[in-house]
PDB file of N, CA, C and O in Angstrom:
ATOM      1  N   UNK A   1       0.859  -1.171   0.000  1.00  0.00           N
ATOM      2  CA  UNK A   1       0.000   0.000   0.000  1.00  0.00           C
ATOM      3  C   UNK A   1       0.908   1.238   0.000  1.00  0.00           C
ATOM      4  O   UNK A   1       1.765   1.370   0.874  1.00  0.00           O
ATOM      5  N   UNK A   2       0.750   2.039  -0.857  1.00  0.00           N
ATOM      6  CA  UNK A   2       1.153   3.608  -1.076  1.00  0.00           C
ATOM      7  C   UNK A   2       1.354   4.622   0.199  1.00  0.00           C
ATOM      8  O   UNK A   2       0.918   3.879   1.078  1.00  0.00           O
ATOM      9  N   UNK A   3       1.570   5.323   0.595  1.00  0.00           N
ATOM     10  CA  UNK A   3       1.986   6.322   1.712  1.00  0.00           C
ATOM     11  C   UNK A   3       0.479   6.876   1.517  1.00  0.00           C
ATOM     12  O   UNK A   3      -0.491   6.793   2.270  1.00  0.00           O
ATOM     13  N   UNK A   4       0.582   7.294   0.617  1.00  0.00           N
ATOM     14  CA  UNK A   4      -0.578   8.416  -0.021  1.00  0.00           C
ATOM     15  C   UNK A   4      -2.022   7.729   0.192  1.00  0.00           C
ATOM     16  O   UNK A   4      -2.883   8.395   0.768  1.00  0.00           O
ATOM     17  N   UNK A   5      -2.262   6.686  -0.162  1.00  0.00           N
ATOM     18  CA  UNK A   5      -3.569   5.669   0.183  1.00  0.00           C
ATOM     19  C   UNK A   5      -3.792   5.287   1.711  1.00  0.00           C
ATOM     20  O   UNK A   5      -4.843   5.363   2.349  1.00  0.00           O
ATOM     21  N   UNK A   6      -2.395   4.809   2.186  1.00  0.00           N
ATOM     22  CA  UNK A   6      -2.820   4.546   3.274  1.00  0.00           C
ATOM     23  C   UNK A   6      -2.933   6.265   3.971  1.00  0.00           C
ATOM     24  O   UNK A   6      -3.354   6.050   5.108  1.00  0.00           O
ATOM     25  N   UNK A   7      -2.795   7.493   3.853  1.00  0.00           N
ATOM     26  CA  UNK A   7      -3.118   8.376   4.526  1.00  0.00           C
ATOM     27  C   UNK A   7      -4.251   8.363   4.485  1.00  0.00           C
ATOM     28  O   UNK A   7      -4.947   8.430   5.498  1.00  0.00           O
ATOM     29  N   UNK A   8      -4.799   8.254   3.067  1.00  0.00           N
ATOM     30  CA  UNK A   8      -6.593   8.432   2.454  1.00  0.00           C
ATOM     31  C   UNK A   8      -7.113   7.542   3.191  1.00  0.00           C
ATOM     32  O   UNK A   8      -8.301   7.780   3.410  1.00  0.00           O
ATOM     33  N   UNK A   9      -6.584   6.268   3.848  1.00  0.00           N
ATOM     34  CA  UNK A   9      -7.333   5.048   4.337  1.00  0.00           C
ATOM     35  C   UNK A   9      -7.927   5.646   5.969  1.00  0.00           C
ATOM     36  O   UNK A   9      -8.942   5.315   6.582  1.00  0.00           O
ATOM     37  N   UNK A  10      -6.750   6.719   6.367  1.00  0.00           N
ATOM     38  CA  UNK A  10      -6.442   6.914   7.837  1.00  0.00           C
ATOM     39  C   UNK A  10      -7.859   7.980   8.095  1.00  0.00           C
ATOM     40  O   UNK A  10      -8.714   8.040   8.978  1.00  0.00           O
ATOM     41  N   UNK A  11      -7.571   8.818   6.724  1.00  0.00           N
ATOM     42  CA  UNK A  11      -8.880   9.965   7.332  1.00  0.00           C
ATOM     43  C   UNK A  11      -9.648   9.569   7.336  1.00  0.00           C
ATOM     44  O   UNK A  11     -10.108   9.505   8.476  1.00  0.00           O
ATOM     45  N   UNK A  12     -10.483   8.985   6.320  1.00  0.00           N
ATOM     46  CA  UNK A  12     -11.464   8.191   6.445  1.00  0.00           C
ATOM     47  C   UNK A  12     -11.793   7.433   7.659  1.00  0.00           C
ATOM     48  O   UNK A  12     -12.702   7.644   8.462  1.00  0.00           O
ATOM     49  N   UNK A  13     -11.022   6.642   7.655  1.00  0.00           N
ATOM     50  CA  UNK A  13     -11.628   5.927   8.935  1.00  0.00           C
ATOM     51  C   UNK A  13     -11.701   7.032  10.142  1.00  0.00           C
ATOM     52  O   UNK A  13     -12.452   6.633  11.033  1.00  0.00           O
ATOM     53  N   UNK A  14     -11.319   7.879  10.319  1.00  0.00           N
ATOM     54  CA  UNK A  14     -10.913   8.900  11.355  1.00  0.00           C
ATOM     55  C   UNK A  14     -12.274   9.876  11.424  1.00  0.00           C
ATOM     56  O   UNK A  14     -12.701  10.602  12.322  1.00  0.00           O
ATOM     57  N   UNK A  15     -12.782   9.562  10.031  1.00  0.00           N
ATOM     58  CA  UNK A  15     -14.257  10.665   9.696  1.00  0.00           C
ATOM     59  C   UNK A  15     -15.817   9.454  10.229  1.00  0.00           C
ATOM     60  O   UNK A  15     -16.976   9.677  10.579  1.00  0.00           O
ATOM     61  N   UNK A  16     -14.901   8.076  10.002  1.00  0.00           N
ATOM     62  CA  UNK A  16     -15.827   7.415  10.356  1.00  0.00           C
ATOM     63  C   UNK A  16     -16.557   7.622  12.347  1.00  0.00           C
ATOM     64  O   UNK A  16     -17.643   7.607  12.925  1.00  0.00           O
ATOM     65  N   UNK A  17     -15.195   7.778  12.653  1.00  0.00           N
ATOM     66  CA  UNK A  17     -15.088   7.638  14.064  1.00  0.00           C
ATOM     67  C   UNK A  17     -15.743   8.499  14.747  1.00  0.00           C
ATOM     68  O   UNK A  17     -16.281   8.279  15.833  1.00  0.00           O
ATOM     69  N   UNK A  18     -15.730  10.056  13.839  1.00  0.00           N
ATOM     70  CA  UNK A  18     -15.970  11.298  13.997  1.00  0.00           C
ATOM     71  C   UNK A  18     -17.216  11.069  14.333  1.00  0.00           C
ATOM     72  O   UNK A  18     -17.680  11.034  15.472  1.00  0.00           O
ATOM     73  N   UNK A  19     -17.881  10.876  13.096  1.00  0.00           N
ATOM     74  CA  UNK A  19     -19.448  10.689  12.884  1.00  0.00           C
ATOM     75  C   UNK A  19     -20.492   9.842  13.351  1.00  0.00           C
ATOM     76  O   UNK A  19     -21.697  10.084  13.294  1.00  0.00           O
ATOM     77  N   UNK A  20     -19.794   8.562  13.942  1.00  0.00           N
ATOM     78  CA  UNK A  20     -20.110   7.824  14.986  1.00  0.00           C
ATOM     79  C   UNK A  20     -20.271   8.358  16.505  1.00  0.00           C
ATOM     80  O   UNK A  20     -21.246   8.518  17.239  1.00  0.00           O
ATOM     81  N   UNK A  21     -18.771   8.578  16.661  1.00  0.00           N
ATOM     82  CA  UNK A  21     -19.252  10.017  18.521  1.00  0.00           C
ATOM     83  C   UNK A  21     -19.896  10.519  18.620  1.00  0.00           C
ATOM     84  O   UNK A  21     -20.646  10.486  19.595  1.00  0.00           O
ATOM     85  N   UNK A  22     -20.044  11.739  17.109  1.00  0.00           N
ATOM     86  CA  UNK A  22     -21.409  12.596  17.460  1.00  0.00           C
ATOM     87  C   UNK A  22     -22.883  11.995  17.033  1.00  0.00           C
ATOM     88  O   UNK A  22     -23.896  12.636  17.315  1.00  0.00           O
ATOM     89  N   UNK A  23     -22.957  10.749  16.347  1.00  0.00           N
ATOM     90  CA  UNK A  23     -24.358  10.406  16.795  1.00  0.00           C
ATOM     91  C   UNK A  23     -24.704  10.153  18.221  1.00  0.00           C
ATOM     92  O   UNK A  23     -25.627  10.689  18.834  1.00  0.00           O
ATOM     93  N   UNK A  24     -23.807   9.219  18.708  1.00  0.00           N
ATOM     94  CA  UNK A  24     -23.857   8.929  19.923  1.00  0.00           C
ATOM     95  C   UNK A  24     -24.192   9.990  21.068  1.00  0.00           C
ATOM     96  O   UNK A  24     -25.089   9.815  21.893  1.00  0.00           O
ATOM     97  N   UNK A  25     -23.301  11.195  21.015  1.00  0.00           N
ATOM     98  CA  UNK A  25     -23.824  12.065  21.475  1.00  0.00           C
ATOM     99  C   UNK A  25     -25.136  13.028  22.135  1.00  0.00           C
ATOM    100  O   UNK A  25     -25.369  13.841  23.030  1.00  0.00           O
ATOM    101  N   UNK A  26     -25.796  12.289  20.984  1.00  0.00           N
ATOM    102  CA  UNK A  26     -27.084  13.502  20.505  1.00  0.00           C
ATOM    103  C   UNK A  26     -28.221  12.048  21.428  1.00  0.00           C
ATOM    104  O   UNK A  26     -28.469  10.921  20.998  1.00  0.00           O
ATOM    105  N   UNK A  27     -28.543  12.508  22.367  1.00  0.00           N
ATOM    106  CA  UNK A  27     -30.044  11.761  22.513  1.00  0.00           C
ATOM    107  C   UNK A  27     -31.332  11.741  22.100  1.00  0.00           C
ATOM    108  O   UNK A  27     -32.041  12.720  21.868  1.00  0.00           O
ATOM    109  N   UNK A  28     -31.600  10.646  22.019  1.00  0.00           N
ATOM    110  CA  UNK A  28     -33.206  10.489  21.033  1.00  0.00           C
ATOM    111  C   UNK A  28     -33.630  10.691  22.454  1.00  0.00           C
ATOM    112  O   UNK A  28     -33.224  10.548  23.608  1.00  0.00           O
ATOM    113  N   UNK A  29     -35.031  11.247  21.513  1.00  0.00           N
ATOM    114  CA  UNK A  29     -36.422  11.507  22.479  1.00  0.00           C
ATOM    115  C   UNK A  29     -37.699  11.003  21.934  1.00  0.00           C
ATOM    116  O   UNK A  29     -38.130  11.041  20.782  1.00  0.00           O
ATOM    117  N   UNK A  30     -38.144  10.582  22.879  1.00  0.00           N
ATOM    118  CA  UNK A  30     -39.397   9.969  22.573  1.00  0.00           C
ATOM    119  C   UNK A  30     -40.808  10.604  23.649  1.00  0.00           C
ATOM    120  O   UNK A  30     -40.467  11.007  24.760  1.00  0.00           O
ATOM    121  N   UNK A  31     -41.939  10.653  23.380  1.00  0.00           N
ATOM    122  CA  UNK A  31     -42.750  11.180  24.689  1.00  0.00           C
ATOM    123  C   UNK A  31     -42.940   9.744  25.503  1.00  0.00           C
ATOM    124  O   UNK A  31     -42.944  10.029  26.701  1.00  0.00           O
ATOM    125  N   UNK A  32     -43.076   8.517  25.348  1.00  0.00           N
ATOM    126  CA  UNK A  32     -43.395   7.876  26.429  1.00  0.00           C
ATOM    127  C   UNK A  32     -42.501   6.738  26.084  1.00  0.00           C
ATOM    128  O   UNK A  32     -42.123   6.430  24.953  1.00  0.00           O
ATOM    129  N   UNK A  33     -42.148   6.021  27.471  1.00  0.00           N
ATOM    130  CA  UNK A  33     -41.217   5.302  27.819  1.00  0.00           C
ATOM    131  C   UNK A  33     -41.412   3.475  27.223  1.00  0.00           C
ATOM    132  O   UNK A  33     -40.672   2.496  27.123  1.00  0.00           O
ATOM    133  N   UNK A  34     -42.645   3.751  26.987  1.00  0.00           N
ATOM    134  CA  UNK A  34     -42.973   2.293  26.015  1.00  0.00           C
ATOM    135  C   UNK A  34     -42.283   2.287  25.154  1.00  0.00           C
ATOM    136  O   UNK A  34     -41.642   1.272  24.884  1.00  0.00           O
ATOM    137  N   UNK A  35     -42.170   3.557  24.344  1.00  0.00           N
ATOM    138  CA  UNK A  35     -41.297   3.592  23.044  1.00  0.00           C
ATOM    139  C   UNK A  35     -39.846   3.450  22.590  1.00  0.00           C
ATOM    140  O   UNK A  35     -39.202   3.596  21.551  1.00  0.00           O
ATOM    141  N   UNK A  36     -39.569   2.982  24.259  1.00  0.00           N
ATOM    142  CA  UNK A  36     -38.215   2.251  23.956  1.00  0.00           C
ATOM    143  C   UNK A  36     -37.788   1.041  23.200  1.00  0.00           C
ATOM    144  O   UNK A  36     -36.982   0.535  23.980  1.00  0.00           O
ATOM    145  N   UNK A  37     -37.830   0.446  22.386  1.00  0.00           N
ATOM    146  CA  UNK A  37     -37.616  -0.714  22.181  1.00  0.00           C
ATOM    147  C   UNK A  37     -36.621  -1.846  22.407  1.00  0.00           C
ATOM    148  O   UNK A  37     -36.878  -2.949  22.891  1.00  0.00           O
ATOM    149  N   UNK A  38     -35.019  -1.234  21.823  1.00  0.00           N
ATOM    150  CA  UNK A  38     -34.019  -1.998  21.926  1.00  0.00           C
ATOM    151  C   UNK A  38     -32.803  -0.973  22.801  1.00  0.00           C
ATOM    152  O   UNK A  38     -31.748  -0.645  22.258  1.00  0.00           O
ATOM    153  N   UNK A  39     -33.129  -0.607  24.051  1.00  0.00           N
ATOM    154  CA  UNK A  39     -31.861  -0.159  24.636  1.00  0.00           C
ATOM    155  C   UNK A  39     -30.490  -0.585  24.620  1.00  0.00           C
ATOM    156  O   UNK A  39     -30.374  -1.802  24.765  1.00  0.00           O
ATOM    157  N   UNK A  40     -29.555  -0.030  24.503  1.00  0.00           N
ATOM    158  CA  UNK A  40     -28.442  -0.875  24.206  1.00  0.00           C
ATOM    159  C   UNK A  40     -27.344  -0.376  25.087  1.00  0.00           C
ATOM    160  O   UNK A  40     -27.343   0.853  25.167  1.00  0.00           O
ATOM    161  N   UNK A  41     -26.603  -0.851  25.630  1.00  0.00           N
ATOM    162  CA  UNK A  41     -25.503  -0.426  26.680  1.00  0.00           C
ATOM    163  C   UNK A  41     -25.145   0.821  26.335  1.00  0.00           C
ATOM    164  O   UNK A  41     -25.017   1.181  25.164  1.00  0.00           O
ATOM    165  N   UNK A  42     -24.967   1.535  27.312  1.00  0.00           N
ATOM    166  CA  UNK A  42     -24.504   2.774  27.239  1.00  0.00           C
ATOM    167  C   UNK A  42     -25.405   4.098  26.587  1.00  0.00           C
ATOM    168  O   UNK A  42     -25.161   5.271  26.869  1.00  0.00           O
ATOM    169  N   UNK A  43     -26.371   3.701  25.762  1.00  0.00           N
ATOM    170  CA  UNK A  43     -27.517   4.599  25.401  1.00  0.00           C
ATOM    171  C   UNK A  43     -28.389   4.972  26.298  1.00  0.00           C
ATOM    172  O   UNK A  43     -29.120   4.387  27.098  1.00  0.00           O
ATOM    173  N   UNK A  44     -28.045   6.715  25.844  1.00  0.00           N
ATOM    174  CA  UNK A  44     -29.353   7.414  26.866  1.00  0.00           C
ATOM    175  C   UNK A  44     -30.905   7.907  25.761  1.00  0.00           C
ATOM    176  O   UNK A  44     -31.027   8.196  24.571  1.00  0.00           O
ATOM    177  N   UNK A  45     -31.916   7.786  26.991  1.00  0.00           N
ATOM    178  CA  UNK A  45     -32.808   8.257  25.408  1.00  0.00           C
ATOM    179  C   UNK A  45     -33.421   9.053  26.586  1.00  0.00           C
ATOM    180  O   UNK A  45     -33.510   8.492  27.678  1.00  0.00           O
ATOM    181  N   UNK A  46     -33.973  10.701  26.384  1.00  0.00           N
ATOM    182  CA  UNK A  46     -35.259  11.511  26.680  1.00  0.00           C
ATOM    183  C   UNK A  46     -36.161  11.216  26.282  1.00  0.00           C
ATOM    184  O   UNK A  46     -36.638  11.093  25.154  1.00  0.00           O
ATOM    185  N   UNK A  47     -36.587  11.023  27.647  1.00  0.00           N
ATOM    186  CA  UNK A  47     -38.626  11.109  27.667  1.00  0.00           C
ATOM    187  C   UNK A  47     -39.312  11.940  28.548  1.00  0.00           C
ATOM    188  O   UNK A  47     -39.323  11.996  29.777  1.00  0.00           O
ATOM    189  N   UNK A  48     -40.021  12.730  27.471  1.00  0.00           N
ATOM    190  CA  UNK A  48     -40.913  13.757  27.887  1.00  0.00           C
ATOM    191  C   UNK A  48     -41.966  13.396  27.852  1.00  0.00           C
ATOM    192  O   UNK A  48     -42.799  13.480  26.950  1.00  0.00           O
ATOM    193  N   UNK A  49     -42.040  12.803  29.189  1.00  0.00           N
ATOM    194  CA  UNK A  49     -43.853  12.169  29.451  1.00  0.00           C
ATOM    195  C   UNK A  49     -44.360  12.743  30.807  1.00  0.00           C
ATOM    196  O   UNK A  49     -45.160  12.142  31.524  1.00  0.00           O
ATOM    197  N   UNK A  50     -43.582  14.509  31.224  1.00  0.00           N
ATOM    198  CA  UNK A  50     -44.285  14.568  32.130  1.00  0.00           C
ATOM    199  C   UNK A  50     -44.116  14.265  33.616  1.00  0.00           C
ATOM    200  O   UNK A  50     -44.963  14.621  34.435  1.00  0.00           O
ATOM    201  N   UNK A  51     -43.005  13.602  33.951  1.00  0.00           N
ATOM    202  CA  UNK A  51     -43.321  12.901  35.191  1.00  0.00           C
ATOM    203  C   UNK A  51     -41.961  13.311  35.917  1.00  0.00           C
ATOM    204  O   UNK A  51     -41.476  12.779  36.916  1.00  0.00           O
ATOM    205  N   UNK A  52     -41.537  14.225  35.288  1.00  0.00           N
ATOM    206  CA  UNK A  52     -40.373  14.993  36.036  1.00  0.00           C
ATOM    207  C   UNK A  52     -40.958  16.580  36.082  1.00  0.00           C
ATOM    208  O   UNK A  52     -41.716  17.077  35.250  1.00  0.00           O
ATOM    209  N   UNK A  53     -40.405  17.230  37.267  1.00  0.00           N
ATOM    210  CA  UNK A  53     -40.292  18.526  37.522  1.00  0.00           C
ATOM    211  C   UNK A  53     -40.176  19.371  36.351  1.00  0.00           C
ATOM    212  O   UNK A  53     -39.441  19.148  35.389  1.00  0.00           O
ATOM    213  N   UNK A  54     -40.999  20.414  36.512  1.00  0.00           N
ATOM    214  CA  UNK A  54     -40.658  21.703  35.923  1.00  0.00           C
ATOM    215  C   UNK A  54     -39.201  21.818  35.525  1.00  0.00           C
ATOM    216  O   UNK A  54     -38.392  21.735  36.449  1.00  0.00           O
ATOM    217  N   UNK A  55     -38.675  22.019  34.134  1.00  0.00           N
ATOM    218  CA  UNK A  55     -37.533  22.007  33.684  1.00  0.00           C
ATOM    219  C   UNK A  55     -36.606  21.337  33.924  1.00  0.00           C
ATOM    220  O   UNK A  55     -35.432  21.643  34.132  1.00  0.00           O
ATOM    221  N   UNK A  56     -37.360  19.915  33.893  1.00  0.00           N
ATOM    222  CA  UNK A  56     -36.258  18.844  33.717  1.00  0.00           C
ATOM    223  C   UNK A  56     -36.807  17.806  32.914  1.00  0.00           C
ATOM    224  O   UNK A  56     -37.926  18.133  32.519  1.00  0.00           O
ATOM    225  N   UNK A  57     -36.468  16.731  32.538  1.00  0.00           N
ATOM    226  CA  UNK A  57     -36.560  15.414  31.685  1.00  0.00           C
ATOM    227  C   UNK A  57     -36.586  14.570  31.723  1.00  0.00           C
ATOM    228  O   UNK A  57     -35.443  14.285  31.363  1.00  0.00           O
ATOM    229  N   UNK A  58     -37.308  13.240  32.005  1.00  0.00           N
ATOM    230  CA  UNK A  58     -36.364  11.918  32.399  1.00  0.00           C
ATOM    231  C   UNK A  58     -35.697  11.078  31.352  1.00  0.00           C
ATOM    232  O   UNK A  58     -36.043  10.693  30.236  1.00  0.00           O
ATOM    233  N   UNK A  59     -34.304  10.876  32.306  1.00  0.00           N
ATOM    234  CA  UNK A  59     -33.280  10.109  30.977  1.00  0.00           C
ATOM    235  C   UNK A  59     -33.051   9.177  31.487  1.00  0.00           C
ATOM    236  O   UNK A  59     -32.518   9.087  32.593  1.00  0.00           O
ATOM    237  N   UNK A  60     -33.626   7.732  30.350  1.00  0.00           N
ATOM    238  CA  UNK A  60     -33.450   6.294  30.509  1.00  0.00           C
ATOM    239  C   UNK A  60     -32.105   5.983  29.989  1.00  0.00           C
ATOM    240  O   UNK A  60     -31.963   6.225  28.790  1.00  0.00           O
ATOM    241  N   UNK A  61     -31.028   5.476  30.650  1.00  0.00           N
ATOM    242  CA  UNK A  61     -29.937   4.595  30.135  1.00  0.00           C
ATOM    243  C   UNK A  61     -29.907   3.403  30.120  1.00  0.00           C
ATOM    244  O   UNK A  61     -30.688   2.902  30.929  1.00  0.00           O
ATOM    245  N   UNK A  62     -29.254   2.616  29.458  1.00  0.00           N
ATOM    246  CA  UNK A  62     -28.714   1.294  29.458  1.00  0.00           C
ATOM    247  C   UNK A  62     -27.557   0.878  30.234  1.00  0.00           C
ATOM    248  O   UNK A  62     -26.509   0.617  29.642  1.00  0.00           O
ATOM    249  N   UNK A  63     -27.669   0.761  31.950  1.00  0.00           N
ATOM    250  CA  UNK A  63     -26.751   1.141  32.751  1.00  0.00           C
ATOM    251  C   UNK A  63     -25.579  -0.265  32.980  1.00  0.00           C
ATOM    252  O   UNK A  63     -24.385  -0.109  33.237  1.00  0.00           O
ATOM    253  N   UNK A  64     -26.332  -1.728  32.799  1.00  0.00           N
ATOM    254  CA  UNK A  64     -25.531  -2.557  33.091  1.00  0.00           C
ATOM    255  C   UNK A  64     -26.297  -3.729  32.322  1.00  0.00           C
ATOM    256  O   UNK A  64     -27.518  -3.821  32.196  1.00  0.00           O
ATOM    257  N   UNK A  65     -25.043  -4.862  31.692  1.00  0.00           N
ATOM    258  CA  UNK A  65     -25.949  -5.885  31.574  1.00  0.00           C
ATOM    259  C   UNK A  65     -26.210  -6.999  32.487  1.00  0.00           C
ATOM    260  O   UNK A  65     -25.305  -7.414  33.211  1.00  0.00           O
ATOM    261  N   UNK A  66     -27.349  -7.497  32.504  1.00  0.00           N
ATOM    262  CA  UNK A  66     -27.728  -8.762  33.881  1.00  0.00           C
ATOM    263  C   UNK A  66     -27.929  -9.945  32.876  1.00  0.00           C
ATOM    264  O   UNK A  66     -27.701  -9.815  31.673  1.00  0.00           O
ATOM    265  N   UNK A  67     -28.419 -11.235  33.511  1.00  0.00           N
ATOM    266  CA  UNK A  67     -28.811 -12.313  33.012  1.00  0.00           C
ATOM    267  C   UNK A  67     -30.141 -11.830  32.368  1.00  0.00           C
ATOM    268  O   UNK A  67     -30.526 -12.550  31.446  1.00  0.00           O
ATOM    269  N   UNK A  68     -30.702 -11.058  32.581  1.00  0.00           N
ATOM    270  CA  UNK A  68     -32.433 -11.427  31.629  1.00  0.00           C
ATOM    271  C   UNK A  68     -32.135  -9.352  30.859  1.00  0.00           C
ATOM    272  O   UNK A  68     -32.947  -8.467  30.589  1.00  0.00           O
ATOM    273  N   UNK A  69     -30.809  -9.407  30.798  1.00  0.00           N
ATOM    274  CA  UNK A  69     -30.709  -8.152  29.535  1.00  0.00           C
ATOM    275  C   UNK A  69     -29.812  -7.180  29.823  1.00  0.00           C
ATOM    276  O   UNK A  69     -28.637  -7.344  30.151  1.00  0.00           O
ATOM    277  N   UNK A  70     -30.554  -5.903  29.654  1.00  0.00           N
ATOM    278  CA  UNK A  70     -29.824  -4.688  29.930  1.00  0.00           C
ATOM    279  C   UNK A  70     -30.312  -4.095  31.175  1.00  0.00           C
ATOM    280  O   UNK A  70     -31.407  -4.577  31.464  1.00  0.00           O
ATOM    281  N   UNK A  71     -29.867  -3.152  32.090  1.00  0.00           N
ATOM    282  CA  UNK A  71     -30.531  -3.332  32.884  1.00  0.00           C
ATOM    283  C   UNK A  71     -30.899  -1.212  32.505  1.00  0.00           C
ATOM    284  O   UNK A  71     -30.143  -0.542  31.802  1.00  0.00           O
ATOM    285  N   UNK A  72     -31.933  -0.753  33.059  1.00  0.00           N
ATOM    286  CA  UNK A  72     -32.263   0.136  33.273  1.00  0.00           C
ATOM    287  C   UNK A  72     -32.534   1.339  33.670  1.00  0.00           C
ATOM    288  O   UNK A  72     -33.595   1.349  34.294  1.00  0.00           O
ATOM    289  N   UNK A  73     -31.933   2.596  33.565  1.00  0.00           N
ATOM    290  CA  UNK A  73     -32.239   3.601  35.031  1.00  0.00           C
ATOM    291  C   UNK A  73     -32.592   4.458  34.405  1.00  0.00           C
ATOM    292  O   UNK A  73     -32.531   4.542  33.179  1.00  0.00           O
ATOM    293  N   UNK A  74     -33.166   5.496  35.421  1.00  0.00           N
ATOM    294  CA  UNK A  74     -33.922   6.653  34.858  1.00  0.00           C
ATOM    295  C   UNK A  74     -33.487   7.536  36.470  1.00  0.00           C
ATOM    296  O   UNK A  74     -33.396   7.315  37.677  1.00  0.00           O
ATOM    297  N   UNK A  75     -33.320   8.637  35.459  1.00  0.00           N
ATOM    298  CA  UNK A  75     -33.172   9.879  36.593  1.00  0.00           C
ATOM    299  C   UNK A  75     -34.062  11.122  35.471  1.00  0.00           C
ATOM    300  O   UNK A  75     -34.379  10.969  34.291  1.00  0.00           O
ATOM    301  N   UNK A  76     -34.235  12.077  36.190  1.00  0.00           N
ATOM    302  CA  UNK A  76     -34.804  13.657  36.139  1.00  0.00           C
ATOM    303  C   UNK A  76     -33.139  14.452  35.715  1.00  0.00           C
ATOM    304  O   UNK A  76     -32.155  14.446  36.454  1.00  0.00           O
ATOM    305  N   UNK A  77     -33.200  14.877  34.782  1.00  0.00           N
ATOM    306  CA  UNK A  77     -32.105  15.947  34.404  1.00  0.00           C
ATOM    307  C   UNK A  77     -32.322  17.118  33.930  1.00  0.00           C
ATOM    308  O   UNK A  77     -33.221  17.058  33.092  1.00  0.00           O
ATOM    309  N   UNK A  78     -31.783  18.511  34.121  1.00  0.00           N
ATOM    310  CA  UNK A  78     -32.283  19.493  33.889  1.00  0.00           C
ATOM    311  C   UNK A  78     -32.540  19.208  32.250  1.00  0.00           C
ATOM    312  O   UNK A  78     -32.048  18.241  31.669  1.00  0.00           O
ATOM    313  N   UNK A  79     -33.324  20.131  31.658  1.00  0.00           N
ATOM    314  CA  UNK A  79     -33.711  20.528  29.917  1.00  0.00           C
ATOM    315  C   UNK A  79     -32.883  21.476  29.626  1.00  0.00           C
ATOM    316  O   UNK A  79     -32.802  22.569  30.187  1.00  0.00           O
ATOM    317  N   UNK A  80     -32.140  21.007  28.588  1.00  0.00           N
ATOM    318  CA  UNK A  80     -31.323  22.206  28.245  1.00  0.00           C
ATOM    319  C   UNK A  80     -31.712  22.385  26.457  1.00  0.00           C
ATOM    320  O   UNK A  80     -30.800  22.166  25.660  1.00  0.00           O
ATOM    321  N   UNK A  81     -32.890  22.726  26.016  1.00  0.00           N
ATOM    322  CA  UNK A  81     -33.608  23.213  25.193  1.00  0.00           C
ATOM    323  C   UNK A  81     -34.562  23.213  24.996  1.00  0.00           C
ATOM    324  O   UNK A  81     -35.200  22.265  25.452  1.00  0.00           O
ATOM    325  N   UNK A  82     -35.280  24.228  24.216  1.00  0.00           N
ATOM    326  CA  UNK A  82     -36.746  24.354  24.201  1.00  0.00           C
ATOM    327  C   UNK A  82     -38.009  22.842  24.292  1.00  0.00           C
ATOM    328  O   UNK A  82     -37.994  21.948  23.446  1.00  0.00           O
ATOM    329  N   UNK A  83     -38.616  22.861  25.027  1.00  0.00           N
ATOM    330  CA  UNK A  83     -39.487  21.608  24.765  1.00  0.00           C
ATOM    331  C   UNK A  83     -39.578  21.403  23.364  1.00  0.00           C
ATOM    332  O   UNK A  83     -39.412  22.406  22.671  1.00  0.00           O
ATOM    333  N   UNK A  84     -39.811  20.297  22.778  1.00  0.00           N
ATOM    334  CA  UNK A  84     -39.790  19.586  21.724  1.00  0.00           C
ATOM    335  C   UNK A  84     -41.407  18.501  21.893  1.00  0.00           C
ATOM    336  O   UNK A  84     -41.642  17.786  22.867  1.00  0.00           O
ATOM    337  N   UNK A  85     -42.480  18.693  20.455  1.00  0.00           N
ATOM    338  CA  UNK A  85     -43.865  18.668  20.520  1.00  0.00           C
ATOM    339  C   UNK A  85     -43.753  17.088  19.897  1.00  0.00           C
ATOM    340  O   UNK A  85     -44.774  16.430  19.696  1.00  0.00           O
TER     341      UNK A  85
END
């Protein structure tokens, strides 16, 4: 392999990596917590269903895995943008 290709090979993959973090980043929201389907380790998702305080959110993670899956938590976190309909 070429100097020059394998650089082209490096960014790339490097843009891959990029673009992967910042999905990860960004949390999905859903209004109710049924609409979770497939939690997956380490994923947080917002749900605005209401059942947290005035200017805050509850955020479900995928906190650990057990024998019968993933396991679950939810806390209240402040909102840090406009409600979303």
């Amino acid at each position: 392999m070429t100097a020059a290709r394998h650089r082209h090979c490096s960014i790339l993959l490097s843009g891959f990596a990029l673009a992967a973090l910042a999905t990860s980043a960004m949390a999905q929201q859903v209004s109710r917590e049924q609409d979770i389907v497939d939690l997956r380790l380490g994923q947080r998702i917002l749900v605005d269903d209401g059942s947290c305080p005035a200017g805050q959110i509850k955020e479900v993670s995928g906190a650990r895995m057990t024998a019968t899956g993933i396991l679950r938590v939810q806390k209240c976190i402040p909102r840090l943008g406009p409600k979303k309909k």
